[in-house]
C-alpha positions in Angstrom: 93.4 91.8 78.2 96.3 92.2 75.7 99.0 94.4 76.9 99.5 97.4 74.6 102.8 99.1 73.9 103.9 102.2 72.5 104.3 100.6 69.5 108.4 101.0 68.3 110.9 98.5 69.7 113.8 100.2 71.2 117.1 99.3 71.8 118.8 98.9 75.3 120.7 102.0 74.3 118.2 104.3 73.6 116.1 103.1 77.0 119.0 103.8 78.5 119.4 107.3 77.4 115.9 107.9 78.6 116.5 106.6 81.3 119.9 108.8 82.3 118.2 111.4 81.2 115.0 111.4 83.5 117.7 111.4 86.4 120.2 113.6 85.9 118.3 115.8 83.6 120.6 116.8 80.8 123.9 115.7 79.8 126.0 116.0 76.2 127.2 113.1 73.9 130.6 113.0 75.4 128.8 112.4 79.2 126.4 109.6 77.9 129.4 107.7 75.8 131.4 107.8 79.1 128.8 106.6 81.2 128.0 103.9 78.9 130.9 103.0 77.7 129.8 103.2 74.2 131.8 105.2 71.1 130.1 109.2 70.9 129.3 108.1 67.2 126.9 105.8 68.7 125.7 107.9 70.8 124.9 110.3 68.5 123.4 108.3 66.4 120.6 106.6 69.1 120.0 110.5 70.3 119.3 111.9 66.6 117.0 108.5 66.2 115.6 109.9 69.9 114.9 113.0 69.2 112.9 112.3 65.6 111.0 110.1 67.8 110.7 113.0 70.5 111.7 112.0 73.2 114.9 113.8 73.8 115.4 117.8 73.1 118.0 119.8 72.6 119.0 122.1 75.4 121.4 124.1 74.6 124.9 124.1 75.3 126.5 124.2 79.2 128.4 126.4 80.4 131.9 127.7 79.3 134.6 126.0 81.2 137.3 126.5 78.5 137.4 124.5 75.0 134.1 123.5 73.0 130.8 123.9 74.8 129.3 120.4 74.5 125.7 120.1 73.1 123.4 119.1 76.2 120.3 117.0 75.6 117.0 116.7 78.0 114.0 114.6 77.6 111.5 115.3 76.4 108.3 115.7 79.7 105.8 115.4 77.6 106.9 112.2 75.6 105.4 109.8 78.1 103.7 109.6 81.3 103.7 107.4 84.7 100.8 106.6 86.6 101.9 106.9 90.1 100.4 105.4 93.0 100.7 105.8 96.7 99.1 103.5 99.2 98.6 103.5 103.3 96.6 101.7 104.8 93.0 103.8 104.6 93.6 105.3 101.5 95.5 105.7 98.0 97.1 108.8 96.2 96.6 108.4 92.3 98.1 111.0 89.8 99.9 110.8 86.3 102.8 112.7 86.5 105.6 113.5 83.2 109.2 112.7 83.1 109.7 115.6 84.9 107.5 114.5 88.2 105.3 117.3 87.1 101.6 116.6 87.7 99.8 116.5 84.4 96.6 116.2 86.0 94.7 116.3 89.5 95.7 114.2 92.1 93.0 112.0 93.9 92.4 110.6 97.2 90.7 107.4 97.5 89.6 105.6 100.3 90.9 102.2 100.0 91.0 100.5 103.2 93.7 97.3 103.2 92.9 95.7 106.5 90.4 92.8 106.4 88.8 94.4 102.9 88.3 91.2 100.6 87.5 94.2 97.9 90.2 96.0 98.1 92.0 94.8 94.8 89.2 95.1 92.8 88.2 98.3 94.4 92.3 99.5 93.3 91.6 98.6 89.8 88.6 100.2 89.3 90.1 103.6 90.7 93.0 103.0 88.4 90.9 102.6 85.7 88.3 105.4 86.2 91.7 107.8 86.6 93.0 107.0 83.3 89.8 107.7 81.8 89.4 110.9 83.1 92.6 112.1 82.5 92.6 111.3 78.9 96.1 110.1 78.1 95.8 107.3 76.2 97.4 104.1 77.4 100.4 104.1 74.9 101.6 107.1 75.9 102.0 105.6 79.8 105.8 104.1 80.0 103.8 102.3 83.2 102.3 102.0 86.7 104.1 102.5 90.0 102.4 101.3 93.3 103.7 102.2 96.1 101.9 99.9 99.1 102.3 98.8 103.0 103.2 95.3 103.8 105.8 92.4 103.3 106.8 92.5 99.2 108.5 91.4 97.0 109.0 93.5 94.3 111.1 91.3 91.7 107.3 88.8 91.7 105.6 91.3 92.5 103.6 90.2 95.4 102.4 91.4 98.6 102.3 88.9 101.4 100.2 91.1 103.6 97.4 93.0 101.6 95.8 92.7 98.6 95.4 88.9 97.6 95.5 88.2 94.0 94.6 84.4 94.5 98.2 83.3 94.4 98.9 85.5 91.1 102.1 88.0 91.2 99.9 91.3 92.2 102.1 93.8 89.8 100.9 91.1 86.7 97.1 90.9 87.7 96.8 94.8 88.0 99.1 95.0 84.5 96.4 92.7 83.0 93.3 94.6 84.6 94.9 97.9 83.5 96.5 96.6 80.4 99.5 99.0 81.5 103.1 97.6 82.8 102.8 97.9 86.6 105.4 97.7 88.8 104.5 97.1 92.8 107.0 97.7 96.2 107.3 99.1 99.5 105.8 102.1 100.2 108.9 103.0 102.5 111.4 101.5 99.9 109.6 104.1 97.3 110.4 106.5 99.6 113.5 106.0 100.4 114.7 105.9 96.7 112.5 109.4 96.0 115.0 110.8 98.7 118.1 109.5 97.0 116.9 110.6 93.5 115.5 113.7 93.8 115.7 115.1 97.1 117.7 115.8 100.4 119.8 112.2 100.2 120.4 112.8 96.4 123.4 110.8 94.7 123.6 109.7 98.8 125.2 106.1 98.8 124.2 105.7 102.5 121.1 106.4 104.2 118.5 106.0 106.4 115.1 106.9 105.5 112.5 106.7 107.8 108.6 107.5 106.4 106.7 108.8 109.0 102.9 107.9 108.6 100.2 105.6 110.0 103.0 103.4 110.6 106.7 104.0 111.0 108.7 102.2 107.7 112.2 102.4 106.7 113.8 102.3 103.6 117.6 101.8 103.6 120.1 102.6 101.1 123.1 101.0 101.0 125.7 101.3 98.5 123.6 103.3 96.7 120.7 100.6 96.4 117.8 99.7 98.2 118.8 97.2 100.9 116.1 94.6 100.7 117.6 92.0 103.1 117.5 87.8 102.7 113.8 87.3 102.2 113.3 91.0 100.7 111.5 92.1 103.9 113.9 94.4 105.5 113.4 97.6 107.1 110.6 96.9 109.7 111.6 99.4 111.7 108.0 99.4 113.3 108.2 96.8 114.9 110.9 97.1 116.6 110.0 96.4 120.2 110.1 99.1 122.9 108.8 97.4 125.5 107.4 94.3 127.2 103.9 95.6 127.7 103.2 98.2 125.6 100.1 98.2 123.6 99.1 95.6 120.9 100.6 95.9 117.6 98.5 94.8 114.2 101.3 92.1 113.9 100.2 90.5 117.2 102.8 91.7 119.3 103.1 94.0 122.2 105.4 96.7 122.4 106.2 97.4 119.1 106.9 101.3 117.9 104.4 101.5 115.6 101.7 100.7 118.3 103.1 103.1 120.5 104.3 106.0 118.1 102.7 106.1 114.1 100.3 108.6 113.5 97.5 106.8 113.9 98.4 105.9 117.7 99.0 109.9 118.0 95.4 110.5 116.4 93.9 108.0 118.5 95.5 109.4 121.1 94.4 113.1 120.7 90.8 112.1 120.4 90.7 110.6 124.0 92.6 113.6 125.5 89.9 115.3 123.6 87.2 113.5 125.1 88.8 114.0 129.0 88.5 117.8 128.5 92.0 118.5 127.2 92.5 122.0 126.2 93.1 122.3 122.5 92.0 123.6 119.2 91.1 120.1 117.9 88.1 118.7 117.3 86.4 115.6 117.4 86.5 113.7 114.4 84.2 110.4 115.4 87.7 108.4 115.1 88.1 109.1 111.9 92.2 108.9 112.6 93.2 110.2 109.1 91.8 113.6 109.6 92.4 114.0 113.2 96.2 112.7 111.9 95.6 115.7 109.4 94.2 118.3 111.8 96.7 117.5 114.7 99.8 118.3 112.2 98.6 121.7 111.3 97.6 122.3 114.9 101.1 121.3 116.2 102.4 123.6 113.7 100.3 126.6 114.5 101.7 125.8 118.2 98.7 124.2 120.1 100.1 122.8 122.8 98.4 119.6 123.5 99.3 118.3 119.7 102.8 119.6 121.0 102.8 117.3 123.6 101.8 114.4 121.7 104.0 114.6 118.9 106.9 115.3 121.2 106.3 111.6 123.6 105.5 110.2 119.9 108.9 111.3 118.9 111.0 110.7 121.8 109.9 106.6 121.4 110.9 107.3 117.9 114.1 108.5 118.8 114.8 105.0 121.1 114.0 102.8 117.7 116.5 105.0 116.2 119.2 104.6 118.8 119.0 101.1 118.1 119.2 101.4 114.4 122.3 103.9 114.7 124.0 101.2 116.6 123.5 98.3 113.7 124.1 100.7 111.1 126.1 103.4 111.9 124.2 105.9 109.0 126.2 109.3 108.1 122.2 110.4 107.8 118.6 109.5 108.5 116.2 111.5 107.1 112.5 111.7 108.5 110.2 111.9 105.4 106.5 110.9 104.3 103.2 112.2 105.9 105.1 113.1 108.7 107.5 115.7 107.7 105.6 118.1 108.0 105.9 118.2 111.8 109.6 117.3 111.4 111.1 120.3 113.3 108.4 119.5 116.2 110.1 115.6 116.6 113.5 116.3 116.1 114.0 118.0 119.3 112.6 114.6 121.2 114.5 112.3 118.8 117.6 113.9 119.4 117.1 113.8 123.1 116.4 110.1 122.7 119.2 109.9 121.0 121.4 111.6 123.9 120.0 109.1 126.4 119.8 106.1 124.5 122.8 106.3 121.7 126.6 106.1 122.3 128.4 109.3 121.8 131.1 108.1 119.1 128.2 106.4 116.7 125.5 109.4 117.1 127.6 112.3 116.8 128.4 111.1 113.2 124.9 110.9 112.5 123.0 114.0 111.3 119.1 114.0 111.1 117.7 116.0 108.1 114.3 116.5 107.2 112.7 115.8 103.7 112.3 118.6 101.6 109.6 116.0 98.6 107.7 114.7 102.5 104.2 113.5 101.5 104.9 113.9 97.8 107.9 111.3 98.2 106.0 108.7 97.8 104.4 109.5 94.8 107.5 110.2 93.4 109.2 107.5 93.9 106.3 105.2 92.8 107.3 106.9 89.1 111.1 106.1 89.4 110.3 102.7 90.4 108.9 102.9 86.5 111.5 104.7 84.8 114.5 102.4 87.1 112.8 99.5 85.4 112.9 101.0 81.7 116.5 99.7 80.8 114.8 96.5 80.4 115.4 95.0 77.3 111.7 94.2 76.6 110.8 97.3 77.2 109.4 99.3 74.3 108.4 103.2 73.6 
């Protein structure tokens, strides 16, 4: 399938501008020619051209702070679209969002199983697809895809070494060819993490930890104000970090590991046998389906039942060990708990920081403050679209 394009060539400059402009906003000539380091005539020029192609508005101008008000320019939300994608591993969040992160049509929830699901590609693109479709944006007007996913990637091929097998074939270029949209494919914690830093409680942060709280536990690191990927790409498997020597099994084939003794899923799983040896709660049975009991047992936590209390609090206190250890390598001036899971974030962080207490030196934790996301399960979705627009300075890139 031929890959279709919005049709004009633009010039590095101009993506640029987009670009600066989906982040921060709105900003005047005089802001952009600093930024760039390009002459304000040249600027002007490439935001006139932008704004006959509309893409860019005019604002109005900012605020007085003596002088000449400079003009500010915005984009334009409605100019293009992202397709944004956020996977775990039972199901996928689809929804086409404008360049202001603003839903332009219903979100969907599919089930999409990764584990041992030979189908689950195909079963991905068909979705994708069907959403496009329905939503009736035609594919021109889609800048790209952003796929936020679980498992080992790397996001520069844009592989996944863990799920979703595209017979040797970079993932992100298969799904671009069955789509006929530029995709762009990476860690679903990573995603997160940059969401945090762009557009919510880390924003403009050059250091932090971000830990996303779902079926599993991930981390995305930012340091120096970039994604820290480590050697092989890999870094931030914060979930397996081991807690102990016989703890139970982990998916990875280890025992011990924090994601086997803390995710959500564990806590689910958990909750449905306390169910089933007469535990006094509001929750009910859900056949081990762990997604809604994860669901149910968040919104009964929050409406004070006391058995999801309990869970969540031993759930969070193990957290609260992994993060002692991380605290120690990296010394963070913040971690924030985000995904699924912060939604229950004033529940753990009592536990955490009493793991914290027991398990952290004094000097290295006191200068570490624990905030909770304010984007939590919409993070990754969001940061599946700036994974798009971060990519748009590309000089191949057209609109």
């Amino acid at each position: 399938m031929e890959i279709k394009s919005t049709g004009v060539k633009s010039s590095w400059l101009k993506n640029m501008i987009i670009k600066r402009l989906y982040f921060d906003k709105a900003m005047s000539c005089a802001g952009l020619s600093v930024l760039f380091d390009k002459s304000i005539p040249s600027i002007a020029k490439a935001i006139n051209e932008l704004i006959k192609e509309g893409f860019v508005v005019e604002q109005g101008y900012a605020p007085s702070s003596g002088g000449r008000r400079p003009l500010m320019y915005a984009i334009n939300a409605k100019a293009m679209f992202i397709l944004a994608v956020a996977m775990d591993q039972l199901s996928a969040r689809i929804q086409m969002l404008d360049l202001n992160n603003s839903p332009v049509s219903d979100m969907i929830t599919v089930e999409l199983k990764l584990h041992n699901n030979d189908n689950a590609l195909p079963q991905l693109i068909a979705h994708l697809n069907n959403y496009i479709a329905q939503t009736g944006v035609p594919k021109d007007k889609i800048a790209g895809i952003g796929i936020g996913m679980p498992g080992f990637i790397n996001a520069i091929e844009g592989i996944n070494y863990t799920y979703l097998d595209a017979g040797g074939e970079s993932l992100s270029k298969y799904i671009e060819r069955s789509t006929g949209i530029t995709t762009y494919i990476d860690n679903d914690s990573s995603l997160i993490a940059l969401a945090e830093q762009k557009f919510g409680i880390a924003r403009s942060q050059q250091e932090v930890m971000v830990i996303n709280l779902g079926w599993g536990i991930g981390l995305g690191m930012i340091i120096d104000g970039k994604i820290f990927r480590g050697y092989n790409g890999f870094a931030g498997e914060l979930s397996h970090i081991p807690l102990s020597d016989d703890g139970e099994l982990c998916v990875c084939g280890k025992r011990g590991c924090l994601e086997a003794e803390a995710s959500m899923l564990v806590v689910a799983q958990k909750a449905e046998e306390g169910i089933k040896k007469g535990r006094v709660t509001s929750l009910q049975l859900h056949n081990g389906e762990s997604k809604l009991m994860g669901d149910a047992l968040m919104e009964a936590a929050n409406q004070g039942d006391q058995f999801a209390i309990e869970l969540l609090t031993e759930a969070g206190y193990k957290i609260g060990k992994a993060l002692a250890i991380l605290i120690h390598i990296m010394n963070p001036a913040n971690i924030v708990l985000s995904g699924r899971g912060a939604k229950v974030g004033k529940i753990l962080m009592a536990p955490i920081q009493q793991a914290l207490h027991k398990y952290c030196i004094p000097r290295l934790s006191s200068g570490t403050e624990l905030l909770i996301s304010s984007l939590g399960f919409d993070a990754e979705l969001i940061g599946a679209a700036v994974l798009v627009m971060e990519n748009f300075d590309r000089e191949e890139q057209t609109i």
